[in-house]
FIPA-526833 format. One record per residue (C-alpha): residue in one letter; y, x, z. Coordinates in steps of 0.05 Angstrom, whole numbers. Last residue first. Layout:
BEGIN
<"a"; <Y; X; Z>>
...
! end
This chain:
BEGIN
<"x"; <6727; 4208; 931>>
<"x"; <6706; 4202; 1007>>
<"x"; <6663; 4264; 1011>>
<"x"; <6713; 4301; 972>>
<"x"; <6772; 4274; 1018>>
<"x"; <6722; 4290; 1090>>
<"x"; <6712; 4364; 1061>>
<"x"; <6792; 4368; 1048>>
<"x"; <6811; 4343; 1131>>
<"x"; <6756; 4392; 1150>>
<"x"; <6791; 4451; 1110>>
<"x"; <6855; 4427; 1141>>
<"x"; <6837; 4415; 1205>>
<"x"; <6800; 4489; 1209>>
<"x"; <6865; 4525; 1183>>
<"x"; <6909; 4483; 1238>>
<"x"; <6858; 4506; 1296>>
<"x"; <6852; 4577; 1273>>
<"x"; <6932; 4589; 1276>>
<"x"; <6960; 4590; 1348>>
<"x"; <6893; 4609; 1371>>
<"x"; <6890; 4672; 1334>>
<"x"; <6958; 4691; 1347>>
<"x"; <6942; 4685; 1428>>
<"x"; <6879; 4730; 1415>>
<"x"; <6925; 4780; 1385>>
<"x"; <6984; 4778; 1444>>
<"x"; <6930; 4786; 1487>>
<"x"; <6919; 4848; 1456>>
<"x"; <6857; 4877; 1403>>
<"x"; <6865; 4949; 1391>>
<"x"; <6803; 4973; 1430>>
<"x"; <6757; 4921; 1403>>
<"x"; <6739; 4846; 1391>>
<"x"; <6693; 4814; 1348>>
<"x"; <6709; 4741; 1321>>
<"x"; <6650; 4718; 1277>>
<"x"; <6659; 4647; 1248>>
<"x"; <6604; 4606; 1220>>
<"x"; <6608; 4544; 1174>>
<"x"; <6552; 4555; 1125>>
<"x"; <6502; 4547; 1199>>
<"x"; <6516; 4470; 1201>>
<"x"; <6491; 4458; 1139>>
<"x"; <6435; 4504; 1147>>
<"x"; <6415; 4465; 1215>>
<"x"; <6420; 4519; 1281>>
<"x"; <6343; 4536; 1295>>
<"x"; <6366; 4599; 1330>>
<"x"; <6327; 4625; 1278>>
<"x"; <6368; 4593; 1226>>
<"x"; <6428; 4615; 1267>>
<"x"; <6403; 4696; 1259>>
<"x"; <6381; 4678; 1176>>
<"x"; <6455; 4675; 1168>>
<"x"; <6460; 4614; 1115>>
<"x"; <6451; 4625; 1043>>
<"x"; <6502; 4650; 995>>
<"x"; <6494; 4727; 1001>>
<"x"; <6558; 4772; 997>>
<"x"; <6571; 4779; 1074>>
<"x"; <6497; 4809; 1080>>
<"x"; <6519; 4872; 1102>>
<"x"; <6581; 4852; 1138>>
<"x"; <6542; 4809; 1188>>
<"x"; <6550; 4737; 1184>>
<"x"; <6623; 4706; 1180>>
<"x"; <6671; 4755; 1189>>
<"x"; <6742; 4768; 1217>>
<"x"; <6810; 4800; 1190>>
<"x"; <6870; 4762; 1214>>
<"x"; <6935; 4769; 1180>>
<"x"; <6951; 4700; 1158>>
<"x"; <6927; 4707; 1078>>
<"x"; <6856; 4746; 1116>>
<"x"; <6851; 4676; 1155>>
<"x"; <6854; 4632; 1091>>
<"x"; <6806; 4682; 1058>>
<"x"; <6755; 4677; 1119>>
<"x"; <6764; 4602; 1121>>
<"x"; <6744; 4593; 1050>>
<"x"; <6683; 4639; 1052>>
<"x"; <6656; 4604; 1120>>
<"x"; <6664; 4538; 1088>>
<"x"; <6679; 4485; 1142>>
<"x"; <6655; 4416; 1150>>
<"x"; <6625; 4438; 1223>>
<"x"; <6649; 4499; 1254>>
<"x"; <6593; 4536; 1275>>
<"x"; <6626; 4595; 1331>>
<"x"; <6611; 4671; 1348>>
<"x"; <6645; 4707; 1404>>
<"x"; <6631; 4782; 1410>>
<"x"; <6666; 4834; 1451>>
<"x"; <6638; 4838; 1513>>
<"x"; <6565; 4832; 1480>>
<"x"; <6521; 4777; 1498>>
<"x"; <6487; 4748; 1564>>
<"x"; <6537; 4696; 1586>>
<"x"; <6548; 4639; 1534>>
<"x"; <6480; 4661; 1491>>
<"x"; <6493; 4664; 1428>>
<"x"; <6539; 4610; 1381>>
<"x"; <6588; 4578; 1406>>
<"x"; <6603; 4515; 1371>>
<"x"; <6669; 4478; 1354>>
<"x"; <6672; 4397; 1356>>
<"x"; <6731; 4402; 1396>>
<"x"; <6770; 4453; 1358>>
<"x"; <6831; 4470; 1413>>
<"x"; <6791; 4463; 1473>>
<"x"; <6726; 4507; 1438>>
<"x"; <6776; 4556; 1411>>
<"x"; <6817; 4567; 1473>>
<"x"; <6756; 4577; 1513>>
<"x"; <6728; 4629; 1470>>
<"x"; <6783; 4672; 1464>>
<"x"; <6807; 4676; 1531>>
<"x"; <6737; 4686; 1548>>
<"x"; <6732; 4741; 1501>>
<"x"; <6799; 4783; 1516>>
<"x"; <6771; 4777; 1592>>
<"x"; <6707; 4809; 1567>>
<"x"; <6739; 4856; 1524>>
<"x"; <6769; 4886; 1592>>
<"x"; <6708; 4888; 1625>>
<"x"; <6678; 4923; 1575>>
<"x"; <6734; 4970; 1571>>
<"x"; <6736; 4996; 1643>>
<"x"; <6655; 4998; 1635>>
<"x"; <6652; 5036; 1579>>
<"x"; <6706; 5097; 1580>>
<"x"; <6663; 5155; 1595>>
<"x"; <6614; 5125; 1547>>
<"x"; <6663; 5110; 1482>>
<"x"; <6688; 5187; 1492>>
<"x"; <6620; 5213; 1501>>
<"x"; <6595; 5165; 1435>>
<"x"; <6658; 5185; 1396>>
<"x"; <6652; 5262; 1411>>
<"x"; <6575; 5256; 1391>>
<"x"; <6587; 5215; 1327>>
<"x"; <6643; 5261; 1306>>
<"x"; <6591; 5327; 1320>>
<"x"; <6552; 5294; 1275>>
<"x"; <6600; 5276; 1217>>
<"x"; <6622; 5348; 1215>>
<"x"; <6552; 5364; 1219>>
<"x"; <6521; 5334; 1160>>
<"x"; <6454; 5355; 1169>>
<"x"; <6428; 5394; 1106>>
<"x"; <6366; 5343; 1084>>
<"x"; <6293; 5331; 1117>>
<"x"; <6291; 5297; 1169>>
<"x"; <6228; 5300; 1232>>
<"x"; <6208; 5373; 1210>>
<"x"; <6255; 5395; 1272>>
<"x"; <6316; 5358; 1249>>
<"x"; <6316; 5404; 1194>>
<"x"; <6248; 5430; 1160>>
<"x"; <6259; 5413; 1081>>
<"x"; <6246; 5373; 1025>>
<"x"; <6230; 5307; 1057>>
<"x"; <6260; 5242; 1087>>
<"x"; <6199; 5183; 1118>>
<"x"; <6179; 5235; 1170>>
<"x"; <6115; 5203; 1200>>
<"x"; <6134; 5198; 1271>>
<"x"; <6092; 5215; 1334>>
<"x"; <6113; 5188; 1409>>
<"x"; <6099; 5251; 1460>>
<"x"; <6170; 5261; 1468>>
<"x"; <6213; 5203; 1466>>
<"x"; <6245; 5182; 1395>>
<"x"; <6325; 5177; 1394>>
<"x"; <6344; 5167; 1323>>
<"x"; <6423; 5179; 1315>>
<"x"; <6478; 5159; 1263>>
<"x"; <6519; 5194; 1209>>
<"x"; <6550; 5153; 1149>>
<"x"; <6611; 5126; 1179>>
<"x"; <6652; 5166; 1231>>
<"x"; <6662; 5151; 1305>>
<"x"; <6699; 5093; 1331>>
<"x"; <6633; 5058; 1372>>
<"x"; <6612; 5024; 1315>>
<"x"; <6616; 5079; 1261>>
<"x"; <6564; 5126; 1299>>
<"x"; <6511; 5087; 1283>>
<"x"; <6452; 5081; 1343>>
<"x"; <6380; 5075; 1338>>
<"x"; <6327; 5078; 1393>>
<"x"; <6249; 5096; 1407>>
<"x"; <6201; 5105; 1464>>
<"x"; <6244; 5046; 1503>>
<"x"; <6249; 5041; 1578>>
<"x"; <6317; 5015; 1591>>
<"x"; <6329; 5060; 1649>>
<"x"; <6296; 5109; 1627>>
<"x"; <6330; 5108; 1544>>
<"x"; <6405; 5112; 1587>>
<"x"; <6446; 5063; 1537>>
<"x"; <6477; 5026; 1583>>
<"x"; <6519; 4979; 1534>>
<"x"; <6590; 4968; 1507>>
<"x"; <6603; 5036; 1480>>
<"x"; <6542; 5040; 1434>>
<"x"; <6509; 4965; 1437>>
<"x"; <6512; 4948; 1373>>
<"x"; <6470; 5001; 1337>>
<"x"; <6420; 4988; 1397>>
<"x"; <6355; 4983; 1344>>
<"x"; <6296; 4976; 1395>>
<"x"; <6234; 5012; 1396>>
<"x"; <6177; 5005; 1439>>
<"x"; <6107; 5045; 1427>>
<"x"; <6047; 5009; 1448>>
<"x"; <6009; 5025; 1510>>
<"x"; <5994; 4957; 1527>>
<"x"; <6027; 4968; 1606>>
<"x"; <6089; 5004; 1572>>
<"x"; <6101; 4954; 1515>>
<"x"; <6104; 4901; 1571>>
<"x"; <6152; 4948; 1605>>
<"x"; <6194; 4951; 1549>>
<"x"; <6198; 4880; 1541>>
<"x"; <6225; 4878; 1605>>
<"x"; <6275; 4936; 1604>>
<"x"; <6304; 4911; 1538>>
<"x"; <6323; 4831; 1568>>
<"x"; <6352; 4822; 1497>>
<"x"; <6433; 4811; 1499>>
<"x"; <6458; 4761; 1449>>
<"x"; <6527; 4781; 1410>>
<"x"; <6527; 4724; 1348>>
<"x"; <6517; 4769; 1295>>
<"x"; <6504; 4846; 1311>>
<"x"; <6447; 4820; 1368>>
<"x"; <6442; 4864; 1429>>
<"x"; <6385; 4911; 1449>>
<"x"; <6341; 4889; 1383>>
<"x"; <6262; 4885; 1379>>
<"x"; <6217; 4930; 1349>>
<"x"; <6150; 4926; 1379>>
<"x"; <6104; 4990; 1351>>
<"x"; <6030; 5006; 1331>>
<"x"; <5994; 4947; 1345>>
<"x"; <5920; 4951; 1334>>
<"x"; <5885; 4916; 1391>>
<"x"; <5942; 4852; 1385>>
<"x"; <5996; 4851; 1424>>
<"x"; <6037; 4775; 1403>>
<"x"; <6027; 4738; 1471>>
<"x"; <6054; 4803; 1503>>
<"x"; <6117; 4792; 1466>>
<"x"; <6121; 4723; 1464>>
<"x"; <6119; 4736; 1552>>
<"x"; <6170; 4782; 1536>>
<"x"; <6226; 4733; 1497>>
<"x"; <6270; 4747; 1449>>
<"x"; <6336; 4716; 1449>>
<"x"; <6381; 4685; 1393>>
<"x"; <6415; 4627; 1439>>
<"x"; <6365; 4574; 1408>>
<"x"; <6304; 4619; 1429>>
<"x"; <6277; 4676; 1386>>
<"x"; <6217; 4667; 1350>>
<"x"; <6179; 4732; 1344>>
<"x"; <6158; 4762; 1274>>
<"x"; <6095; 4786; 1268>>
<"x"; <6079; 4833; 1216>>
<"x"; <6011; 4863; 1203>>
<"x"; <6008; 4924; 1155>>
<"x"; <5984; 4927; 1094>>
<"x"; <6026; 4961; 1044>>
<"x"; <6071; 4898; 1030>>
<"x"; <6076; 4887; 1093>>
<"x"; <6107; 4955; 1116>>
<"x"; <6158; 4935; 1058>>
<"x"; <6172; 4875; 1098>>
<"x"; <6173; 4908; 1167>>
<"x"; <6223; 4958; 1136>>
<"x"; <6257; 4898; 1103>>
<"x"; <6261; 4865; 1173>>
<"x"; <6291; 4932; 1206>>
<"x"; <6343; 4943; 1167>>
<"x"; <6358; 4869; 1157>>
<"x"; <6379; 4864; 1226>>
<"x"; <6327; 4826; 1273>>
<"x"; <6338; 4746; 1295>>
<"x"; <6265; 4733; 1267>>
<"x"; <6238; 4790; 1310>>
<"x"; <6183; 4850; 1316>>
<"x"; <6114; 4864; 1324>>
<"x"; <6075; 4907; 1277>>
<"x"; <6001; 4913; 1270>>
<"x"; <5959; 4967; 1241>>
<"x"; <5945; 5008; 1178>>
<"x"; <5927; 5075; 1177>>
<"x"; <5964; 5110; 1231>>
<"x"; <6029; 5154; 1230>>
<"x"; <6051; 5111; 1178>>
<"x"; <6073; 5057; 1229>>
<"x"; <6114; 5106; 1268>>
<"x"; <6155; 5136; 1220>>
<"x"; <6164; 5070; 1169>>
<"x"; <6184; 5035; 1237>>
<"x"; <6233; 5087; 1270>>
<"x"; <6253; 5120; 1200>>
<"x"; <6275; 5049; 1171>>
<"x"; <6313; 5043; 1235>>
<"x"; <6342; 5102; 1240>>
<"x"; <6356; 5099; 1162>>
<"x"; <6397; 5033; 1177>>
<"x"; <6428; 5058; 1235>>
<"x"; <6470; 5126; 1200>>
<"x"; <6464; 5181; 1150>>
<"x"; <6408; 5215; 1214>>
<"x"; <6407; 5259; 1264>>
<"x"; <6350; 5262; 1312>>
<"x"; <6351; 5267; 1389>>
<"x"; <6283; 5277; 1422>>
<"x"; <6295; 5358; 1421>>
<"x"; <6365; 5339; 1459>>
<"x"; <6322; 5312; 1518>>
<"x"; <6341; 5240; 1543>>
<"x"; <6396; 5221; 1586>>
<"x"; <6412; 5182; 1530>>
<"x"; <6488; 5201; 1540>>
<"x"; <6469; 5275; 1563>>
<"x"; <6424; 5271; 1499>>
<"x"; <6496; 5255; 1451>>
<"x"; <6527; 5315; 1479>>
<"x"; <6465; 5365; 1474>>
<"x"; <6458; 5336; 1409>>
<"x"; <6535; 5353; 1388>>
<"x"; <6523; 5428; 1419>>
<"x"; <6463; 5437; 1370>>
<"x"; <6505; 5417; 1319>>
<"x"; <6567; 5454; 1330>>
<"x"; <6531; 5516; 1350>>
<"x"; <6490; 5512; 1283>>
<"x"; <6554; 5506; 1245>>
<"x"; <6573; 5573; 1279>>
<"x"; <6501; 5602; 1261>>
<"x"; <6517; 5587; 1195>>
<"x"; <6578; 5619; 1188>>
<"x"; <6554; 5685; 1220>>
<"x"; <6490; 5686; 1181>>
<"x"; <6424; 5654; 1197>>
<"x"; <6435; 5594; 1158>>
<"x"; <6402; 5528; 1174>>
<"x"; <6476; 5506; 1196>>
<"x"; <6504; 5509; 1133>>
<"x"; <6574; 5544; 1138>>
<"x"; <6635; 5507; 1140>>
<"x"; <6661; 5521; 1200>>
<"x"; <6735; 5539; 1183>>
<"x"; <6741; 5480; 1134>>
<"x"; <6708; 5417; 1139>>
<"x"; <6673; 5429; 1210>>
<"x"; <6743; 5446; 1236>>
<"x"; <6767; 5376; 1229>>
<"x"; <6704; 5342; 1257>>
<"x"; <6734; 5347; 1335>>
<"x"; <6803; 5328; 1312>>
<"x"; <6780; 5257; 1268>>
<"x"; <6740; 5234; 1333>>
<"x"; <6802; 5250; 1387>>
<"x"; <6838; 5205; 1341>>
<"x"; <6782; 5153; 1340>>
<"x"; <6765; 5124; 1275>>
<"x"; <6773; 5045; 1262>>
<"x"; <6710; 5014; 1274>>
<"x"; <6653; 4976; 1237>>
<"x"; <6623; 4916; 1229>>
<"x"; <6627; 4892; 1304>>
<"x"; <6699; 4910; 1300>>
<"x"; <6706; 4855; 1258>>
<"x"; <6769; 4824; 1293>>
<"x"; <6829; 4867; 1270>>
<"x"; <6900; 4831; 1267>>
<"x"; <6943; 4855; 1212>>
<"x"; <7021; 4848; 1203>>
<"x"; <7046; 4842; 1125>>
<"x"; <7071; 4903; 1089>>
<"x"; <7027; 4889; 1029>>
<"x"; <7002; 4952; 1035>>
<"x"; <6970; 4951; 1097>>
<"x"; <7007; 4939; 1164>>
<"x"; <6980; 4952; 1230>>
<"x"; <6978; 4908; 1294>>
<"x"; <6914; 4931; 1322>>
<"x"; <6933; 5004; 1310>>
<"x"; <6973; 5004; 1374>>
<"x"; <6912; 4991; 1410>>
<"x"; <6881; 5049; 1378>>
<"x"; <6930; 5106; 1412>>
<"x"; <6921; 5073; 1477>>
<"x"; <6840; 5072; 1473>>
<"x"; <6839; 5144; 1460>>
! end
């Protein structure tokens, strides 16, 4: 697989012109392995899988074989794996599901949280519920003692992160889990960034509840997992029918499942060979940028944070006007996450990092994957600084006119 996608890092869109892909923490490019699996599930297995006849047990095969896949990853049961259109709706179904099993209670979760989970807790809020939202520290992590600090008689779930989708930061999982463990309180923590690059075995880490998308670890978009442990209850928040065991209601989209569990078994037999091989694309990257912009930031934590991620402030700089210079040289890249690329204010991650407003505007997400070279990195650093001087050099002639 991961030959076949490194020669897609150089590809050529429309315009002819050669493209360098570093937003692979928004999404990834499909596997080809991915796109051969799900072909058959469009045509020649077709049949619903809550049918009982001969095509719909055959789309029931598929589906129930796809969970076994994705549990053996988990090493969880396939009964506590749910299917779902992808991580946001794993989240909202971990926290709406949970909390609305009781009548009101408290909520613990993050400031440095994706928004998926935040306007769950929001809208949680707004019926009642408790929020607290943990401070994270300046490089974006969460930490257990504020967790037990925060457990209140009533809480019905922590929610906190595995790895941040902005600036890469690794949560200590297994600890917070077992101070969730001791108070009794269900843990869940959205992981949507850490298929492929992370352990991802639910005992080891200790969580009761965990979300993955299949469309960052190569798989397809729109289809992405729930894992809740047995014994844990969950409101379903989806109804109108008895899949997923009662749990989601809706006719599961099995070609797009059984692509999320040959991407995830894929993307986990090949883990460890490619994280450390991201990691040495990463600190290539990141050292070059910090000698060659001196007054560049890293952002996250500088050794706890995903293999692939490096996240910078670069003060003076517009983080709209570098990304377009950078897309006119070839280089796709990102500023906060992808779904909040449109809004005008700072990431709300570096504000609770506690990283100034005016510094945060300027922030540059470089996220690495299987068709990132050398060669790519090298490009990067050959034209980042000059694009950063220049917008600098423009700033200081506005502020001086």
């Amino acid at each position: 697989m991961m030959d076949v996608l490194l020669n897609s890092g150089s590809r050529r869109l429309n315009s002819g012109s050669r493209r360098l892909y570093f937003d692979h923490a928004a999404t990834t490019p499909l596997a080809p392995e991915v796109i051969a699996a799900m072909l058959p599930y469009f045509n020649a297995s077709y049949g619903n899988p809550s049918s009982i006849h001969a095509e719909g047990r055959l789309a029931h095969e598929g589906l129930e074989a796809a969970r076994r896949q994705v549990a053996a990853v988990l090493h969880c049961r396939p009964q506590e794996v749910i299917f779902t259109s992808g991580g946001t709706e794993s989240d909202n179904l971990a926290l709406k599901g949970v909390a609305l099993a009781h009548e009101g209670g408290h909520i613990i979760t993050s400031a440095a949280e994706h928004h998926a989970v935040l306007h769950s807790a929001e809208y949680l809020a707004h019926l009642g519920f408790k929020v607290t939202y943990l401070p994270v520290d300046r490089f974006g992590m969460v930490s257990p003692d504020d967790v037990a600090a925060a457990i209140q008689p009533d809480t019905r779930l922590i929610s906190i992160m595995y790895a941040n989708n902005e600036v890469g930061t690794i949560n200590p999982i297994p600890q917070i889990a077992a101070v969730a463990q001791q108070a009794a309180v269900p843990f869940h923590s959205d992981a949507v960034q850490a298929g492929g690059s992370l352990d991802l075995d639910v005992e080891r880490l200790g969580v009761d509840l965990l979300s993955l998308s299949a469309h960052k670890f190569y798989g397809p978009k729109g289809v992405g997992v729930l894992y809740v442990r047995g014994g844990n209850h969950l409101l379903y928040q989806q109804s109108g029918g008895s899949q997923e065991s009662k749990r989601r209601a809706g006719t599961e989209n099995v070609a797009g499942i059984v692509g999320l569990a040959t991407a995830l078994t894929i993307a986990e037999s090949k883990r460890e060979v490619e994280a450390a091989r991201l990691l040495g694309l990463r600190e290539r990257l990141i050292g070059g940028v910090l000698s060659s912009i001196p007054d560049a930031i890293l952002n996250g934590h500088p050794v706890e944070r995903l293999p692939g991620n490096a996240n910078f402030c670069l003060p003076d700089v517009e983080a709209e006007t570098l990304l377009l210079r950078l897309d006119l040289l070839g280089i796709a890249a990102s500023s906060a996450s992808a779904c909040t690329s449109g809004a005008v204010e700072p990431s709300h991650v570096l504000h609770a990092m506690g990283i100034p407003d005016a510094l945060a505007v300027g922030s540059l997400r470089l996220s690495l994957g299987a068709s990132n070279t050398e060669a790519d990195i090298d490009y990067v650093l050959a034209k980042l600084p000059a694009v950063v001087n220049r917008l600098q050099s423009l700033k200081l002639r506005e502020r001086s006119s």
